[in-house]
N, C-alpha and C positions, 0 to 999 in steps of 0.2 A: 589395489586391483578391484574397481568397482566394476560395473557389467561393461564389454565388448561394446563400445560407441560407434556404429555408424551410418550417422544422422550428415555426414557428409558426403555421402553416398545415396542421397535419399533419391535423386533421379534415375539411376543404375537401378537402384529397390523396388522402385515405381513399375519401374517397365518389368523388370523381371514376375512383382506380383499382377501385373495384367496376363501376364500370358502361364499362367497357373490357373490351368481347369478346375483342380480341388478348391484353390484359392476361391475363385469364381463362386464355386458351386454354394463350398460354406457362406460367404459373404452374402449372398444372395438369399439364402436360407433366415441370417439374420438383421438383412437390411429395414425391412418393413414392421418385423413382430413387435420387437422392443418398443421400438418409437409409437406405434400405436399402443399397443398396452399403457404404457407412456399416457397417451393422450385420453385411455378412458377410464384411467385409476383416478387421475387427476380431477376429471369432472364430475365425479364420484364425490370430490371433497369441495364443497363449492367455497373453505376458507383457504381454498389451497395459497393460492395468489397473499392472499392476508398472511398464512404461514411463512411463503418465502422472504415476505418484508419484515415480519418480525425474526428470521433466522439470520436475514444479513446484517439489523440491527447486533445482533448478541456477536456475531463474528467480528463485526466492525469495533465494537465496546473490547472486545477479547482482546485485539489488535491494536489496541491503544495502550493498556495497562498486561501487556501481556507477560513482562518480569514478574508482576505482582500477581497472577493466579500459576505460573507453573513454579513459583515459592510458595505458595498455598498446596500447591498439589504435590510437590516435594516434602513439603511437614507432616502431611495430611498421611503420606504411603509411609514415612519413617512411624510416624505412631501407630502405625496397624501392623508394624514389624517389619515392613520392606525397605528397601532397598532403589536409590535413583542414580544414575550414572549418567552424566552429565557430558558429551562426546559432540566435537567441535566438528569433524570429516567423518566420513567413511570412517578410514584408515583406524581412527579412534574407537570408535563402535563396532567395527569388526573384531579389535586385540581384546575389547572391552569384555565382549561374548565369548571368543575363545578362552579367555583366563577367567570365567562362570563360568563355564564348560571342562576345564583342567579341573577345578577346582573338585568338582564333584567324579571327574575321572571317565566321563562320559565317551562312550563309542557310538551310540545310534541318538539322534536327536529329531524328536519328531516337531514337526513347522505347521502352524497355521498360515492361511492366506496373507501377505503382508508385501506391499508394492517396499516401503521400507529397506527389506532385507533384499531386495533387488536393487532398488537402487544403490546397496554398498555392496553388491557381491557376493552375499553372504555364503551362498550353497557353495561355491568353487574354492574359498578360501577355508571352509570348516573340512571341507575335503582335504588339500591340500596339507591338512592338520593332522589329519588320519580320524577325522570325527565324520560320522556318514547323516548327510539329513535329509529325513523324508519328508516331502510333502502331502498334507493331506487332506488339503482339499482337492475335490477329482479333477476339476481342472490346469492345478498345478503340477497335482500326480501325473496327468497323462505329459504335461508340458516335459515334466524332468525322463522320464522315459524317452521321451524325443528328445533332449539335451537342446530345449529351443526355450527360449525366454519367451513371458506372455505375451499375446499381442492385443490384449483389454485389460483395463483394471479391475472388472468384475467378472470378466467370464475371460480367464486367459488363456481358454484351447476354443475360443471361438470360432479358429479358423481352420481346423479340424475337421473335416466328415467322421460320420460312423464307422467308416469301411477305413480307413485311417488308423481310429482309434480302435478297430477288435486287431489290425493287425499287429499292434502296437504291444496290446496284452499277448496276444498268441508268442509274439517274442519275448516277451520280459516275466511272463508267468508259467514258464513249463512246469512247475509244481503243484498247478490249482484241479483241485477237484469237484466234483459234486456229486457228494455222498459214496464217496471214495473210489469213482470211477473219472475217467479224462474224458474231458466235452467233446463231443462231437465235431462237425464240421464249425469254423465258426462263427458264432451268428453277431449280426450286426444291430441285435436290439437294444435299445438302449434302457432298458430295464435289467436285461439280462448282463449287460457291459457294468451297470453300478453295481450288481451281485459280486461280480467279481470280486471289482476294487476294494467292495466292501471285505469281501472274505480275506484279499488280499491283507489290508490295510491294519486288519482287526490286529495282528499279531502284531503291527509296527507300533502300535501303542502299550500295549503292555512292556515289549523291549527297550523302551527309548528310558535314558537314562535324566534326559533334558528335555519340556518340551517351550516352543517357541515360536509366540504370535506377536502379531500386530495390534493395532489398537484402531479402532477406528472415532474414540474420542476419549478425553482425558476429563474426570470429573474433579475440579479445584476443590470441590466446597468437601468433597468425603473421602479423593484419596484412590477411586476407584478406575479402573479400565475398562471402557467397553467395544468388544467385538459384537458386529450384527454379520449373521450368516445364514445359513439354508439347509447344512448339511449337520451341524452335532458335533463335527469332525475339531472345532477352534474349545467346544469343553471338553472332551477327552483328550490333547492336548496339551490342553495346561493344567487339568485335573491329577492325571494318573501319573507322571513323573515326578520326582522327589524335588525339580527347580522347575520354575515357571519365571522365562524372562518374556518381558511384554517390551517391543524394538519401535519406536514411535518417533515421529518428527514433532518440534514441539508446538509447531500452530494447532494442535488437536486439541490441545484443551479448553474448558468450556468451564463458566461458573458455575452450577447446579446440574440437578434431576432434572428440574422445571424446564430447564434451554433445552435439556438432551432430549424431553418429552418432543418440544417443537419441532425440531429437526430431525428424531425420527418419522415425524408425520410425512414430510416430504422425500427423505431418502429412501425409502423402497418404491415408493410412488416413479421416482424420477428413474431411478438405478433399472427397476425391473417392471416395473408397473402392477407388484403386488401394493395391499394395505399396509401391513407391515413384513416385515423379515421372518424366518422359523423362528431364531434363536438371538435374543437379544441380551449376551449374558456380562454379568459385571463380575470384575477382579478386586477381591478388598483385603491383596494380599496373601502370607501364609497361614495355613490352616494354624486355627486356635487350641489349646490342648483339649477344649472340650470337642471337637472337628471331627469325625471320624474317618473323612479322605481331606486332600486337597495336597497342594507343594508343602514343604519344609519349607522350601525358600524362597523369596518373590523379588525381583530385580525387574526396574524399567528403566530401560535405556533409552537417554534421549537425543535425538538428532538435532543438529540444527541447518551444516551442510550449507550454508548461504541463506537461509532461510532470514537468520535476521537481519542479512543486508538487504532485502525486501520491503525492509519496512520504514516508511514515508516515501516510498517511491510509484512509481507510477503502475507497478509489478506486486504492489500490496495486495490487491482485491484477487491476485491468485491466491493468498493464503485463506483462503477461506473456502476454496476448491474443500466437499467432501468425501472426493472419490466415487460419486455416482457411474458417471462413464455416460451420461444425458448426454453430452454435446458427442462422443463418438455414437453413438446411436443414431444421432439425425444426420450427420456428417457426408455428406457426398463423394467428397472426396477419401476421406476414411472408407466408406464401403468398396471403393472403388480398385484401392491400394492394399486395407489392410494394415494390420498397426505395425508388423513388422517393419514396412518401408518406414517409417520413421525411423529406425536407428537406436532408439534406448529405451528408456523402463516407459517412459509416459508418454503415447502414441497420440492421433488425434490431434482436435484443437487446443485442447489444456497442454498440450506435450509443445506444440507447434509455438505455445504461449510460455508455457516457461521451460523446458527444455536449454535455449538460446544462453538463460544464467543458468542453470546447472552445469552444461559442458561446453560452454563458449559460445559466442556468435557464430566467429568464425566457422566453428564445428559445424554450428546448426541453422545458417546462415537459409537454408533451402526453406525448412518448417515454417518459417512465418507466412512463407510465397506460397505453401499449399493449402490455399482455401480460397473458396469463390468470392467467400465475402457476404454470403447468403441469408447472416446475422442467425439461423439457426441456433448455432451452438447457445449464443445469449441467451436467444430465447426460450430454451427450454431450461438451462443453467438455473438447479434452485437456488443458488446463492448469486444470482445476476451478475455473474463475471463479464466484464466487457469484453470476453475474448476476441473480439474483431478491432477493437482500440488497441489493444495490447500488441497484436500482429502488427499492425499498422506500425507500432512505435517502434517495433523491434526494426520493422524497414526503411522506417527513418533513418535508426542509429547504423542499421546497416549499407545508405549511403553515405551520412555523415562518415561515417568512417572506413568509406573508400574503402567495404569487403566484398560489395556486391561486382559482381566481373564490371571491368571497363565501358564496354559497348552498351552495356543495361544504364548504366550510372548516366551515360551519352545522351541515351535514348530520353530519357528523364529530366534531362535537365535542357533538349531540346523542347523537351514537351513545355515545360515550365517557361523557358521563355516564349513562346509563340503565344501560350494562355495568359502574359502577362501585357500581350499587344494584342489586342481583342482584331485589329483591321487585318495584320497579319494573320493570325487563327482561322478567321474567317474563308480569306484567302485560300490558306491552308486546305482547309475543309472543302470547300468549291472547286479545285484541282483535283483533289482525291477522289470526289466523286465523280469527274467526270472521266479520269483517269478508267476507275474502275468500271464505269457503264461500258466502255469502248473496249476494255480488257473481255469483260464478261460476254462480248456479243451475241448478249438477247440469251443465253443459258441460266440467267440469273444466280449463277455460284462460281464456285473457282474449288475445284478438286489441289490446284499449288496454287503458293503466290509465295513472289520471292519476297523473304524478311516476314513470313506466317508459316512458314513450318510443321512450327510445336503445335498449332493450330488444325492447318489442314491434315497432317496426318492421323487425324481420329476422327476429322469430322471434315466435311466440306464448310468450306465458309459462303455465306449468302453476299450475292453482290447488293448495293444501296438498290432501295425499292423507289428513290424518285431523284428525277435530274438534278435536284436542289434542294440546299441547304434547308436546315431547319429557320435559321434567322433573314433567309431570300426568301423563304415561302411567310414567314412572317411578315416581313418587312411590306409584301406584296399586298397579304389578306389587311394588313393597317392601311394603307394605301388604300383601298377600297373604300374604306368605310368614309 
């Protein structure tokens, strides 16, 4: 029982999140900030560009020999005391956590940020167990309140207003106070909204019997897990409960400090458009007897989930995705929709790009077809994913094997022979245009046109701005000379 998939649905999604006001509103709120922050953190570092080519180097080096560092980082956590669990599915990783969870007899478990534990399910099935987990970073806190899975990788109530989110607390906090009186009317500040949570939250960590994060990179050479966050919320966490399991996929790991130094330089840059993160804390296991807090116990479980069928394939240079969320940032079509219309944990262009192997073509057959093509995502991508190759392929495979409807397959494969007879094409093209000059009469657009639909119903389409062809007016101005 991993998360609710439907990325089959992605057109029904589409439409539903355009005619969503809030939807609207938040999207709009964060379509421009990010991506410009983005662009003046960056020119801030003028080796930035040098940083991302030597970051893709060390992922690519990782990606080659990648048995032989997450065996290094498997030895590395056993001699500091911990503990590695080794989980092929989901299914694995989920029983794997609930029986470190029996084990210790745990009723409340508190979560750090972790895309991870969404993509197996995690919250619905520790429930389902009678184990309760809270989230506690604020934007998964307010997500699970709304019982709605994220819809970003780094801000996953992004799509939330304020006036949303005080109604949200107003119903899930009738016990809060301040300074032992009830709030007034309630306000929509978002300072006054993190008080809350904050006051809320405080109690959830001292009660939790488990707690349990993510990793955002695996360090081979010592052993160590590192989360980078903003809020404190990923070392209280894993500090004040008596097990600290860290739930990670296993392309995260990295050789050294020295890699990890490089790659932080570009990930806050790219993710948020700070210098670096608040909180950039490392895990080196259970506390020592000289220690005077930390876990008894330290387990990191590792994913792989498809992961190492990725490798030598043409869907490699996804593994070295950091989880920035750069390419939903710039994304046009993401602002436009919303991560949720995509369907599952990884929304956007990185979701549109590997989503398709995680739960089928078939499933996710729509994802790869929602993108202009704009190269964007690439180009802000610190680890230069060719997300726009990688679509491309998936549309390939989803001709090749006759998933894409009929009439689309038709369409395309008319296209391809006409472009393969250049006089025909031609042709082609010279009828069309004059087809449409006589359609258009002198209005220069067309509010319908039959077989333009999907087109004309958002936008008018412009009729040809001259009587002829591009290679007639060619052909004409050689002629001349």
């Amino acid at each position: 029982m991993s998360m609710p998939v439907t990325a089959q649905d992605f057109e029904a999604n589409a439409r539903k999140a355009l005619r969503d006001p809030n939807l609207r509103k938040a999207m709009g709120i964060i379509g421009g900030a990010m991506a410009s922050r983005r662009v003046e953190s960056a020119a801030q570092l003028p080796e930035f560009d040098a940083l991302r080519d030597e970051a893709v180097k060390i992922k690519n080096h990782v990606l080659a020999h990648i048995d032989l560092y997450l065996e290094k980082f498997e030895s590395q956590v056993k001699a500091r005391g911990g503990h590695v669990h080794w989980c092929r599915t989901p299914r694995e990783a989920r029983e794997t956590i609930l029986a470190l969870c029996r084990a210790r007899d745990a009723r409340t478990v508190t979560k750090g940020k972790s895309m991870v534990t969404e993509e197996i399910g995690l919250n619905g099935f520790l429930e389902q167990h009678g184990i309760q987990p809270v989230e506690t970073d604020l934007g998964e806190y307010i997500i699970q309140l709304a019982h709605e899975p994220p819809s970003h990788i780094i801000g996953p109530a992004l799509h939330k207003t304020r006036e949303q989110i005080a109604e949200l607390f107003e119903n899930h906090h009738p016990d809060y106070e301040v300074n032992g009186v009830k709030p007034g009317p309630r306000s929509t500040d978002p300072q006054t909204l993190v008080t809350e949570a904050r006051a809320v939250l405080r109690e959830r960590y001292f009660q939790a019997d488990v707690g349990i994060t993510g990793a955002n990179f695996l360090i081979a050479e010592t052993g160590a897990t590192v989360i980078v966050t903003n809020e404190g919320n990923g070392d209280l966490t894993q500090s004040l409960p008596k097990m600290h399991i860290v739930v990670s996929s296993i392309e995260k790991v990295i050789p050294n400090l020295e890699d990890l130094s490089t790659i932080l330089r570009i990930l806050a840059r790219s993710a948020t458009g700070q210098e670096m993160s608040v909180y950039t804390t490392m895990s080196c296991g259970p506390k020592r007897p000289e220690d005077r807090d930390g876990p008894e116990e330290f387990h990191v479980v590792l994913l792989d989930n498809g992961r190492s069928e990725m490798l030598g394939t043409a869907l490699q240079p996804l593994l070295r995705c950091i989880r920035c969320g750069a390419c939903m940032n710039n994304c046009p079509v993401y602002h436009s929709v919303g991560g949720h219309a995509y369907g599952w944990v990884y929304p956007g262009p990185i979701g549109a790009a590997l989503d398709p192997h995680m739960i089928g073509l078939e499933t996710a057959r729509h994802l790869p077809n929602a993108s202009t093509f704009c190269g964007k995502c690439e180009e802000v991508c610190p680890m230069r994913i060719p997300l726009p190759d990688i679509m491309r392929w998936w549309r390939e495979q989803a001709h090749e094997k006759r998933i894409t409807p009929p009439l689309q397959r038709w369409g395309v494969e008319l296209w391809a022979f006409a472009a393969k007879a250049p006089w025909l094409y031609r042709l082609g093209a010279a009828a069309a245009i004059a087809i449409l000059n006589t359609a258009a009469k002198g209005k220069g657009r067309f509010a319908r046109l039959p077989f333009a639909r999907s087109w004309t119903d958002g936008r008018d389409l412009p009729a040809p701005q001259a009587a002829e062809t591009f290679m007639q007016q060619w052909k004409k101005r050689k002629g001349a000379r």
